[in-house]
C-alpha positions in Angstrom: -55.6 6.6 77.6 -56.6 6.0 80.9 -54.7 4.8 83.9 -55.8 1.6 85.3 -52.8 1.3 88.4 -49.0 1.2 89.4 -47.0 1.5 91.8 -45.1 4.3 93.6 -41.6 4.2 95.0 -40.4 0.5 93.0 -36.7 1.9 92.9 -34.9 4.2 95.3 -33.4 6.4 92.1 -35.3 6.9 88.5 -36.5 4.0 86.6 -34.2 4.0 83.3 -35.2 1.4 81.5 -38.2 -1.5 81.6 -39.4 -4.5 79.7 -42.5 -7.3 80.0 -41.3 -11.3 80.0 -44.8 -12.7 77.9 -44.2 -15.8 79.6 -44.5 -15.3 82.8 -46.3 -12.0 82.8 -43.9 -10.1 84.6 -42.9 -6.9 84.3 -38.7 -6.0 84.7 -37.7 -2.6 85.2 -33.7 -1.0 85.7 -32.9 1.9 87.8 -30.2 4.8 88.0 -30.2 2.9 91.2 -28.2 0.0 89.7 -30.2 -3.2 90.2 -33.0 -4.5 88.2 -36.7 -5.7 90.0 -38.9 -8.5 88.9 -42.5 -7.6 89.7 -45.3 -9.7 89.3 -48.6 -8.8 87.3 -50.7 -8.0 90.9 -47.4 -5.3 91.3 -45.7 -8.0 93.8 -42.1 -7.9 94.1 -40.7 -11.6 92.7 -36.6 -10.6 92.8 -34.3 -8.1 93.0 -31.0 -8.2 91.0 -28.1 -5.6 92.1 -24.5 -5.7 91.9 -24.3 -3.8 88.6 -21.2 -1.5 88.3 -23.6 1.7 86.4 -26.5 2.6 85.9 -28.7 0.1 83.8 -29.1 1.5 80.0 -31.6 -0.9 78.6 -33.0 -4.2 79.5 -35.1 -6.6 77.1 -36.8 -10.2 78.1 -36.1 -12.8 75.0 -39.0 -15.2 74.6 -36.5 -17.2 72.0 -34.2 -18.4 75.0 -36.3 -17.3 78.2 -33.5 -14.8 79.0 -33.3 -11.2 80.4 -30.5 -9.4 78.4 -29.2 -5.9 80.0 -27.0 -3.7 80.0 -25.3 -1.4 82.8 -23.0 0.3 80.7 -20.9 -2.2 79.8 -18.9 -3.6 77.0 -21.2 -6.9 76.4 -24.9 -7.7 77.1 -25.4 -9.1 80.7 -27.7 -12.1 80.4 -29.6 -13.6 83.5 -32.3 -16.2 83.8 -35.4 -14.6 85.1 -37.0 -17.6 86.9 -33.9 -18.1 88.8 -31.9 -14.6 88.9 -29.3 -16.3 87.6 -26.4 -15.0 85.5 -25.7 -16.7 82.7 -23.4 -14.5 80.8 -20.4 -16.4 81.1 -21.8 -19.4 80.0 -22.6 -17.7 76.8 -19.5 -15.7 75.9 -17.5 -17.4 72.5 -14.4 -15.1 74.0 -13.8 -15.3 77.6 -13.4 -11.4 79.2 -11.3 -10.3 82.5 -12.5 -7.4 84.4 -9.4 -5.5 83.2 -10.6 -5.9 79.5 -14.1 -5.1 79.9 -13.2 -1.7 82.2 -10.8 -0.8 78.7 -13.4 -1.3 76.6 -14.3 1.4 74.7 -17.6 0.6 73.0 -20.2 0.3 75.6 -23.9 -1.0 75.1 -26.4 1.7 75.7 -30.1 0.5 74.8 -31.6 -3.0 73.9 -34.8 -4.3 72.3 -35.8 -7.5 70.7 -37.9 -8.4 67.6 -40.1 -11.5 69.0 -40.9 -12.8 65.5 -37.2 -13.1 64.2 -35.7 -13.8 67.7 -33.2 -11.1 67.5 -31.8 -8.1 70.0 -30.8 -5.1 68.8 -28.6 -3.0 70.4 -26.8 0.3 70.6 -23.8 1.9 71.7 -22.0 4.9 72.3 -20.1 4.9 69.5 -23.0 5.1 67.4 -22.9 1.5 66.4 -26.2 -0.7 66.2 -25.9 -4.6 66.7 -27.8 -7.3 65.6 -27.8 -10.4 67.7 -29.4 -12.8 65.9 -30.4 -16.6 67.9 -28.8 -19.8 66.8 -31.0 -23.0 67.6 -27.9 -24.9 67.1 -25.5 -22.6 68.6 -24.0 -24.1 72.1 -26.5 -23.6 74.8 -23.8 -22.8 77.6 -20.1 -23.1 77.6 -17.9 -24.8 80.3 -14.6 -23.4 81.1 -12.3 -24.7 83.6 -9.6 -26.4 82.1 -6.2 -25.2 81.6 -5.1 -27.5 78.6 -6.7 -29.6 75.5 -9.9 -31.5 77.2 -10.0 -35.3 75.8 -12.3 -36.9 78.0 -15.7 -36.6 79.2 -18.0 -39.2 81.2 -21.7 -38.2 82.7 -24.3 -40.0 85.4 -27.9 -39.5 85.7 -29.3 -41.7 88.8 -32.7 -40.2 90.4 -32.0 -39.6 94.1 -35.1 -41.7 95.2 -33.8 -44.6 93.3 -30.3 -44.0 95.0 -31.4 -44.1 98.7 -33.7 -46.8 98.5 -30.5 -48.6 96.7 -28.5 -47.5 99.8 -31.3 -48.8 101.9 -31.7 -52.3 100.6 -27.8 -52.5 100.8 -27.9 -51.8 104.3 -30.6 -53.8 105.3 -28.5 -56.9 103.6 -25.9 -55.8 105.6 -27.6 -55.7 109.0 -27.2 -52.0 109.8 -29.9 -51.0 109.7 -29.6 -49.1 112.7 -27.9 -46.2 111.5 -29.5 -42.5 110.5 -29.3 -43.4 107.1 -31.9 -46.0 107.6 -34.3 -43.3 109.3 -34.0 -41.4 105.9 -34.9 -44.0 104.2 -37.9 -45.0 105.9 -38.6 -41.3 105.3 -37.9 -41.6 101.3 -40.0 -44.7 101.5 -43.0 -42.8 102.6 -42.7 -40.2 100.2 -42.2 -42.4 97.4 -46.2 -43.1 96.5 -47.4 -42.0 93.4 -47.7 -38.7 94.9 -44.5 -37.5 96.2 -42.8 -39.5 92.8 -44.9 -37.4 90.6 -44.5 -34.0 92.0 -40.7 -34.3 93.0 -39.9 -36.2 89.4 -37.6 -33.2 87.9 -36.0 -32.2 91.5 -35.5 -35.7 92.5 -32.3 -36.2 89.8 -28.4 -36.0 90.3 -26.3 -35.1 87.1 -22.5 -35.3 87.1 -20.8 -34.7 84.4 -16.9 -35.8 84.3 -14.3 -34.1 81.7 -10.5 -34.8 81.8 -7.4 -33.5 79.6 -3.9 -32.7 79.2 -3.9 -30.9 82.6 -4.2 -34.1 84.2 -7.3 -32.7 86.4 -10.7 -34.5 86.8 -13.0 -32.3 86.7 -16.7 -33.2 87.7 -19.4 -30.4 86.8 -23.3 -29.9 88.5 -26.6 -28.5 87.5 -26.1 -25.0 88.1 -29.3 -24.0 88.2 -32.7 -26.2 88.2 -34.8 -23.7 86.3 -31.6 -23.8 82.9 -30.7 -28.0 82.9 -27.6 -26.5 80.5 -26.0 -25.2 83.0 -22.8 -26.8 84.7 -21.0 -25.5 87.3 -17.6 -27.3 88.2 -17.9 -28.5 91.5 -14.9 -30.9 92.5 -11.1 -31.1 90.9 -9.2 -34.4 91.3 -5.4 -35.1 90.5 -4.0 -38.3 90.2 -2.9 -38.7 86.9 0.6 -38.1 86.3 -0.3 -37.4 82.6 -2.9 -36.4 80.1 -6.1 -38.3 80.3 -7.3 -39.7 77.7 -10.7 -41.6 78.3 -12.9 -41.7 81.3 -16.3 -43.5 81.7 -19.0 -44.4 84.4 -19.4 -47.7 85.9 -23.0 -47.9 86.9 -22.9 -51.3 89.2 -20.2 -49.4 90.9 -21.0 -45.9 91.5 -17.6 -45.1 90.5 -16.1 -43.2 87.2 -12.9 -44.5 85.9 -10.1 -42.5 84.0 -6.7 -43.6 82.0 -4.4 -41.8 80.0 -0.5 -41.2 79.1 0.6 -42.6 82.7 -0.3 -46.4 81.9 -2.6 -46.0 84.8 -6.1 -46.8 84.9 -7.7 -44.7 88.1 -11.1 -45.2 89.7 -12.9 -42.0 91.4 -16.2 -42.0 93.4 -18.9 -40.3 92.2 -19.6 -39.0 95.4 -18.0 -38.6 98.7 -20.4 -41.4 101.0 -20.5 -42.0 104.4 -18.5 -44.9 106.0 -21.7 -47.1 106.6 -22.6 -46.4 103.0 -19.4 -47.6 101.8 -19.7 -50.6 103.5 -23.0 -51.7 103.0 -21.6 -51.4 98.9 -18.9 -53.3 100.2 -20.9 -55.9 101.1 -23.5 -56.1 98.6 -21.2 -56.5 95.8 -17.8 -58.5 97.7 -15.5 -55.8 97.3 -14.3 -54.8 101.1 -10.7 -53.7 99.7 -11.5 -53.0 95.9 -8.4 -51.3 95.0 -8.8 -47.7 93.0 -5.6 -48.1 90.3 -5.3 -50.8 88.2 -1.6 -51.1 87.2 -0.4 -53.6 84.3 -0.3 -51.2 81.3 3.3 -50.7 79.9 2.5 -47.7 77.5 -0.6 -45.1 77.1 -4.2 -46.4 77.9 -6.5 -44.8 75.0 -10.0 -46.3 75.1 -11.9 -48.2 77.9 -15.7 -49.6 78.3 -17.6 -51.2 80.9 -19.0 -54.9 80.8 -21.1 -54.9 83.9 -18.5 -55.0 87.0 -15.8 -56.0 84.1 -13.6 -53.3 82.0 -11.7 -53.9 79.0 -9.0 -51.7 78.5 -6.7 -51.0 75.2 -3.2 -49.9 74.9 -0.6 -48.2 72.8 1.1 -51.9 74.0 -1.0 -53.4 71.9 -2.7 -55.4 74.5 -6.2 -56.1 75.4 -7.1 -56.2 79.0 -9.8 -57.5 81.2 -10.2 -56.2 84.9 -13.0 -57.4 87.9 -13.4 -54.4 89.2 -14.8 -55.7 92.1 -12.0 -58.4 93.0 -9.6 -57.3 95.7 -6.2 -58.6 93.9 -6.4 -55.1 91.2 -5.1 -58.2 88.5 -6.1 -58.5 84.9 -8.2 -61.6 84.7 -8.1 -61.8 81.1 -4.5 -60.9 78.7 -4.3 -60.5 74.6 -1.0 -59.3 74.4 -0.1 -58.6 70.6 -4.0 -58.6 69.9 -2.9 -55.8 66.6 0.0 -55.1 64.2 0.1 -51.5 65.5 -1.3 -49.0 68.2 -4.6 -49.8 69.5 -6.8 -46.8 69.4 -10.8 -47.7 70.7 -12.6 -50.7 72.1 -16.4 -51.2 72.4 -18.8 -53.3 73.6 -22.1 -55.0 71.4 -24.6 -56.2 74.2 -26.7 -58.0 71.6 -23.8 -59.7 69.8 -21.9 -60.5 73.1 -18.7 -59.1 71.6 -15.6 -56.8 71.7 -14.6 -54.7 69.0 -11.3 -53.0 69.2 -10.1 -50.4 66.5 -6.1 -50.4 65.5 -3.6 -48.1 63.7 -3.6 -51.0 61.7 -6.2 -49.9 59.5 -8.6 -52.9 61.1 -10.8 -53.8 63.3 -11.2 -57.2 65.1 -14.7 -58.6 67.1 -13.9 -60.6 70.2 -16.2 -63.5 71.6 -17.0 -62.9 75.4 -19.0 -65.9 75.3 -16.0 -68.3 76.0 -12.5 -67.9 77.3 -9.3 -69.1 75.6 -6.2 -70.4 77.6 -2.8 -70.0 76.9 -2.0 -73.1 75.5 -5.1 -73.2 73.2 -3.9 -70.0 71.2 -0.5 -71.5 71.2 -1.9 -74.0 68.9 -3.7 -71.3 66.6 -1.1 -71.3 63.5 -0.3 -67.9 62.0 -1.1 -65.8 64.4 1.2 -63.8 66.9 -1.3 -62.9 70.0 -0.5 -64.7 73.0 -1.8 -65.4 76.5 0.4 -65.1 79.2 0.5 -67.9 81.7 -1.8 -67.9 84.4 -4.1 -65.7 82.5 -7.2 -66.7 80.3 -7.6 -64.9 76.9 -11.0 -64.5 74.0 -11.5 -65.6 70.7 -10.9 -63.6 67.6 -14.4 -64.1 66.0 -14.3 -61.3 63.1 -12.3 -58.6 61.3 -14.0 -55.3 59.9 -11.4 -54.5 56.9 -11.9 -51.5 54.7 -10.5 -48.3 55.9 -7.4 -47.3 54.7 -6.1 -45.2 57.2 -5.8 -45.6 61.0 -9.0 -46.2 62.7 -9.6 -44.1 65.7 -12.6 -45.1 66.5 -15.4 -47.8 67.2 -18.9 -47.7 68.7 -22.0 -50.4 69.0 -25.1 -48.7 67.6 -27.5 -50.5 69.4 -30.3 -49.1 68.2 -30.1 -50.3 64.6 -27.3 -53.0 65.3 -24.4 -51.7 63.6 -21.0 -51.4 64.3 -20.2 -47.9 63.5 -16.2 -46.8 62.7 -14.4 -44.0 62.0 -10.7 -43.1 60.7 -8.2 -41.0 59.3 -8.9 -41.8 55.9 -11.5 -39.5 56.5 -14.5 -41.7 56.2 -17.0 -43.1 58.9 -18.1 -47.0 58.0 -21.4 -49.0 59.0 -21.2 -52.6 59.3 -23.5 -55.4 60.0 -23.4 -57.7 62.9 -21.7 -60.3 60.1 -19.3 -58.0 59.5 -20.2 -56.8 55.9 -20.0 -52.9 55.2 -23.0 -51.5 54.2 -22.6 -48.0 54.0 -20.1 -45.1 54.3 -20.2 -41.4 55.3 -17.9 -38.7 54.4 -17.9 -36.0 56.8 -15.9 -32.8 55.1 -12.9 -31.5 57.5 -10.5 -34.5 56.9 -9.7 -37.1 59.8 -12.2 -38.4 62.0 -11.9 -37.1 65.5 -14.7 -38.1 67.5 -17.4 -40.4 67.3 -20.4 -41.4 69.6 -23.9 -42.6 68.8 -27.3 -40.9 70.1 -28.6 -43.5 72.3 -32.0 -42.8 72.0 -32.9 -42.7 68.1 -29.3 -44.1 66.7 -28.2 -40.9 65.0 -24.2 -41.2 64.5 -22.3 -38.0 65.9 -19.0 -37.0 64.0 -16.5 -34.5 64.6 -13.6 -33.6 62.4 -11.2 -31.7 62.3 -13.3 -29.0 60.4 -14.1 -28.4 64.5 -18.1 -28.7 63.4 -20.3 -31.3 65.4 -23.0 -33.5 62.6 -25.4 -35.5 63.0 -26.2 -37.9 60.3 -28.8 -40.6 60.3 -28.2 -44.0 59.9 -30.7 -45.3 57.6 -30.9 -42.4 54.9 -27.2 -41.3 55.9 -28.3 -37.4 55.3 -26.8 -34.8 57.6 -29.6 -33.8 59.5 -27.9 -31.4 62.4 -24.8 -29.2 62.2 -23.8 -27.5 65.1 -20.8 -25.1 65.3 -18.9 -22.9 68.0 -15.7 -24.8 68.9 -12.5 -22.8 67.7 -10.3 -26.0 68.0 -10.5 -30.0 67.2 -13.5 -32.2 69.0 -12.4 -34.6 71.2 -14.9 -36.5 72.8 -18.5 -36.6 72.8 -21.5 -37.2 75.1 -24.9 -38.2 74.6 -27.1 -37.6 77.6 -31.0 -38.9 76.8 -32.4 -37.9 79.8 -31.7 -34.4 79.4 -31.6 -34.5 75.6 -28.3 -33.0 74.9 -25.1 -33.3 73.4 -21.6 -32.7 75.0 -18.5 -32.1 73.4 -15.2 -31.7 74.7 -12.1 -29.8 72.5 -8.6 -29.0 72.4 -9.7 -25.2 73.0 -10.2 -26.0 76.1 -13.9 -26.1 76.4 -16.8 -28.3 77.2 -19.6 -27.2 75.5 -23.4 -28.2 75.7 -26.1 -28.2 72.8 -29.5 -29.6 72.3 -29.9 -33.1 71.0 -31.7 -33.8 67.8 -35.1 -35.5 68.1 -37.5 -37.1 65.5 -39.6 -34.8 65.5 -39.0 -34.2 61.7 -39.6 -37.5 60.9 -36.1 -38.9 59.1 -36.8 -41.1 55.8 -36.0 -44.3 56.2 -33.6 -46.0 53.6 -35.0 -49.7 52.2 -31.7 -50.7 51.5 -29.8 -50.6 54.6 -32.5 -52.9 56.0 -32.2 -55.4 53.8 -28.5 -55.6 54.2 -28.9 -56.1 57.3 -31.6 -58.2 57.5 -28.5 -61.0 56.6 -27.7 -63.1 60.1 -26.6 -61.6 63.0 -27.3 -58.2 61.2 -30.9 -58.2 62.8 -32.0 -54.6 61.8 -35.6 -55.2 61.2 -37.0 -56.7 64.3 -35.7 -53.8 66.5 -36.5 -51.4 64.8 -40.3 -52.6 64.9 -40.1 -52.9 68.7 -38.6 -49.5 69.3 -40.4 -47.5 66.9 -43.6 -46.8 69.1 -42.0 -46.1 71.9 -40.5 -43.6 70.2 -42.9 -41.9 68.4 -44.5 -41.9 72.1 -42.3 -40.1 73.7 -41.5 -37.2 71.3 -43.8 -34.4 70.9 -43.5 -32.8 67.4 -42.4 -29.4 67.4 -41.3 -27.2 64.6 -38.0 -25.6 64.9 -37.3 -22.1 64.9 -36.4 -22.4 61.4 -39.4 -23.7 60.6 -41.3 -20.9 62.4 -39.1 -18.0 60.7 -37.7 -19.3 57.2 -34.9 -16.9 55.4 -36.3 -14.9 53.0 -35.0 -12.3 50.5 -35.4 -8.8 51.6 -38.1 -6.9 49.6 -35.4 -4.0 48.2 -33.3 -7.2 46.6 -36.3 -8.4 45.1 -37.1 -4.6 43.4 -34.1 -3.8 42.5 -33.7 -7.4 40.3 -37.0 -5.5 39.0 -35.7 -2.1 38.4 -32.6 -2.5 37.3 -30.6 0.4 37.2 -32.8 2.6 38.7 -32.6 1.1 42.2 -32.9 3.3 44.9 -29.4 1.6 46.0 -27.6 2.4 43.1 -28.3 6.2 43.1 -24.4 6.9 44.4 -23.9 5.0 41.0 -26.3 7.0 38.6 -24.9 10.2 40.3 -21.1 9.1 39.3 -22.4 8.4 35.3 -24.4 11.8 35.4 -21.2 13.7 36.6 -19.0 12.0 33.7 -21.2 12.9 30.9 -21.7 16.6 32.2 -18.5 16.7 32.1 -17.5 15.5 28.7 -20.6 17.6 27.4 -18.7 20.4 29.5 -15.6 19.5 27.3 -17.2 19.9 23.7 -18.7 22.9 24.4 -15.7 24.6 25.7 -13.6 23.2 22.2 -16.8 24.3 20.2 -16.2 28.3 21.6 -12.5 28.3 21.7 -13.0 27.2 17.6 -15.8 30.2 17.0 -14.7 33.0 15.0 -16.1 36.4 15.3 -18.1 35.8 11.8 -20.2 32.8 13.8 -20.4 35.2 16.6 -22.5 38.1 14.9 -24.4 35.2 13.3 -25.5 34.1 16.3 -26.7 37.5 17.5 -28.7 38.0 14.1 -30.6 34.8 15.0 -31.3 35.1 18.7 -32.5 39.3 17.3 -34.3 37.5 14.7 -35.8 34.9 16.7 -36.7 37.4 19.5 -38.4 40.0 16.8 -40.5 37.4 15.7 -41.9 36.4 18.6 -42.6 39.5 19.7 -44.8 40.4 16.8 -47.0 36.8 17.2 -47.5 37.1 13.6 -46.8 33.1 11.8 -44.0 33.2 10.0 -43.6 33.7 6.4 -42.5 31.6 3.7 -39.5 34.3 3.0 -39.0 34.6 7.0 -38.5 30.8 7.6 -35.8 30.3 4.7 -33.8 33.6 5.6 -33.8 32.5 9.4 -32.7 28.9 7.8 -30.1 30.4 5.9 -28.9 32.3 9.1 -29.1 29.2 11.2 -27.2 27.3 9.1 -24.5 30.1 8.4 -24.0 30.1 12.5 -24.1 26.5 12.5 -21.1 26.3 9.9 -19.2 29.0 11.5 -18.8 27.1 15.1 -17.4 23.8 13.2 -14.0 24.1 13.5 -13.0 24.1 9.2 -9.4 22.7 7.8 -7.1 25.5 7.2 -7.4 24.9 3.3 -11.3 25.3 3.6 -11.0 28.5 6.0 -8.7 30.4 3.3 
């Protein structure tokens, strides 16, 4: 071996432990001087990383996740992101920890190493233990705590800063100020905004917020914690308001706003961002809304579902109504009124851009399609016959134009899937339902884990998300209706459940108190496609067929195919199972076994020979001596035996032999 360089002096106490991140080509090395050094592969410092409470015991980079897992003598790896010197641990710990609990801890994590082709870390402590941490593709990819209660509600928005401020600045310059600094930044963005600046500043030029909501009553909005890890949330902002649970929240894109509802009747509207006064009014103007109020009171029970129409929300309502609000009109008055619109509680509402309708989902066990295309006044539905909805006066109302009947249970659930054009339900009778845009079921899903307690539909491929009360997450496709993703980690019920395209991921809110964040399923493994659901739906107002043609390409664009981790490393059976189904009993594992059997038959053996001399008599003793003096004679004289020699030492042997049988008393007189 020969020395090629180095570097003198990295750490100001002995270098205790060090590792090499393939990706980067860095080399990471820990100290007795607690912190941990980055260095590049010219020997330039990148980062330093200190803080640690001992001395660090082991490090190891792990190419599976990107991450830097060490330990300072502590009671739990410490995981950081090496691009960003971030920690990450506590977005990756099932059980949270206190600082009291980790300092009793008595098993403390000594030395680390990871196995790049399985993907797992190793690790040992002082107690003589050795660990096996093993990486879960579909394992949550960070976990959000915050809440102190059940979280029920979650809401996200993705708008690309550039887009924003030249929004802002267009708004503005319709409403004559265009005098103000925020029109100087916007010349600014403007020049930045050719195909150079676009391209280079496409991944930094992004806001995420993220919006979950509970039994605490507090809003909580979450932000990209770190650039380099787009899992990772950090909560940013707490708003209180609600007097109650919340129940749904969602954002209103024309708006800029997120709107919540829950237990208190009330229906709350919430900036997504704190703007400036001239920002505010420039909105203001743009869309009419100089006084747009921010609760909407009419509600006489629990608000439990709401979408967005545009500028118009439709809300639903333990008193059985369904409401329409303009949220941009100044009065904060339902515009359109369906009291009595189902026999019982109603649970979800959802909105079918391509059929132009509104589906709302019932304790009732159904689930009836509104026309938006036309309004209906009061004293048209008093002319309907048979039916007990009513408008009040002064408001307008919609047509009843369908009823989804099937489910036996309560249905908790509706959603459009507007990628194959489905209305998609779930229920307490523990099924999910697909129906066609005519309203005909064409398929059914039984998720295991009993009622249905969330629902939500990948926006980008169509893949129906289902939680139960099982607390997994699944994926099922809609055409073939296998389960093609399983993801597991939450310790309570699933509440909610996000889709979020642009960063392919799912989020999932539950009662044990958690948001948590996993990656979304792509096509890369090419889903078969089921002929018959097609052709169901091929039927009018189904129309399947023609959009799946148009989206297909795009699709098959956009995603790069990548084998999974499972792919790359498949299970298989350990080579000592495999031998010992070979060997049988003579396994090398089964030794402690064999021993056991040798010991019982030594010791029965044992047995007999002690009840064979306690039933020797002195007459088979000097028999045996003849014979062994016999035997010993004649091999001492090497002469062959003779004829008369063989049958006396027969007659001997036999005489000895009959003397050590124990005899029946008869027989021995």
């Amino acid at each position: 071996l020969k020395k090629t360089g180095g570097r003198e002096n990295c750490h100001e106490g002995a270098i205790s432990a060090v590792s090499y991140d393939p990706d980067n080509n860095w080399v990471i090395t820990g100290s007795f001087d607690r912190s941990v050094k980055i260095w590049a592969g010219d020997g330039k410092r990148l980062a330093d990383i200190d803080g640690f409470a001992d001395t660090i015991t082991g490090l190891t980079y792990v190419p599976a996740t990107r991450t830097l897992w060490m330990s300072a003598n502590s009671a739990h790896p410490i995981v950081y992101d090496p691009r960003s010197a971030t920690d990450i641990t506590q977005f990756l710990l099932q059980q949270p920890t206190t600082a009291q609990q980790e300092k009793e801890a008595k098993e403390r994590i000594q030395r680390l190493f990871c196995i790049r082709e399985t993907g797992e870390v190793i690790t040992t402590t002082n107690t003589r233990t050795i660990a096996v941490w093993r990486y879960n593709p579909f394992g949550a990819c960070s976990i959000l705590r915050a809440h102190t209660d059940w979280v029920e509600a979650l809401a996200y928005c993705y708008k690309k800063v550039e887009e924003d401020k030249v929004e802002l600045a267009e708004l503005t310059h319709e409403g004559g100020d265009g005098s103000d600094g925020d029109g100087d930044g916007d010349d600014d963005d403007g020049d930045g905004g050719d195909g150079d600046g676009g391209a280079k500043a496409e991944d930094k030029e992004s806001e995420m917020v993220i919006v979950s909501a509970g039994a605490d009553s507090v809003v909580r909005r979450w932000e990209p914690a770190s650039r380099m890890n787009p899992t990772l949330y950090s909560n940013t902002e707490n708003s209180v308001g609600h007097s109650g649970a919340v129940l749904c929240a969602l954002y209103c894109e024309p708006l800029d706003i997120f709107v919540t509802s829950g237990d208190d009747a009330s229906i709350r509207m919430w900036k997504r961002r704190e703007a400036s006064d001239s920002q505010i009014l420039a909105r203001s103007r743009a869309h009419g809304d100089s006084a747009a109020p921010t609760v909407l009171l009419e509600h006489s029970d629990r608000v439990t579902s709401l979408v967005c129409i545009g500028t118009t929300l439709a809300s639903v309502s333990w008193d059985l109504s369904l409401r329409l609000w303009d949220l941009k009109a100044e009065t904060g008055n339902s515009s359109h009124v369906i009291e009595n619109a189902h026999d019982d509680y109603i649970l979800s509402v959802a909105y079918s851009e391509e059929l132009q309708q509104i589906a709302s989902a019932s304790a009732d066990q159904g689930v009836k399609l509104w026309d938006m295309t036309k309004d209906t006044t009061p004293q048209e539905q008093r002319l309907a016959e048979g039916s007990l909805m009513a408008i009040p006066d002064g408001k307008l109302g919609k047509r009843c134009c369908g009823v989804l009947l099937g489910h036996t249970a309560d249905v908790s659930h509706v959603k459009w899937n507007s990628v194959k054009r489905l209305w998609v339900t779930g229920s307490e009778d523990h099924t999910v339902r697909l129906w066609s845009g005519a309203g005909e079921q064409v398929a059914e899903i039984r998720p295991p884990g009993d009622a249905i307690t969330a629902l939500a539909i990948d926006q980008r491929h169509g893949y129906i998300l289902v939680a139960s009360m099982d607390r997994a997450l699944r994926v099922y496709s809609p055409t073939s209706l296998d389960l093609v993703q399983h993801h597991l980690g939450h310790s309570d019920a699933i509440r909610s459940i996000l889709h979020v395209p642009e960063k392919r991921q799912y989020i999932t809110a539950s009662w044990d108190r958690t948001v948590r964040v996993w990656r979304a399923r792509t096509q890369r493994d090419g889903d078969p496609a089921d002929s018959s659901i097609p052709e169901i739906l091929g039927s009018p107002g189904g129309g399947f067929g023609d959009h799946e043609d148009d989206s297909a390409p795009e699709e098959v664009e956009e995603e790069e195919h990548t084998l999974t981790y499972a792919e790359l490393h498949p299970l298989q059976e350990p080579k000592w199972l495999t031998d010992r189904d070979k060997r049988g009993a003579a396994d090398k594992f089964l030794k402690k076994v064999s021993s056991e059997e040798e010991k019982q038959r030594s010791h029965k053996k044992k047995q007999m020979e002690e009840e064979a001399s306690k039933s020797a008599t002195g007459l088979s003793l000097k028999l045996s001596e003849l014979e062994s003096s016999l035997r010993n004679t004649l091999d001492k004289s090497g002469k062959p035996t003779s004829p008369q020699g063989r049958s006396r030492l027969a007659r001997v042997s036999r005489a000895s032999t009959a003397a050590k049988s124990p005899l029946p008393r008869s027989q021995a007189r």
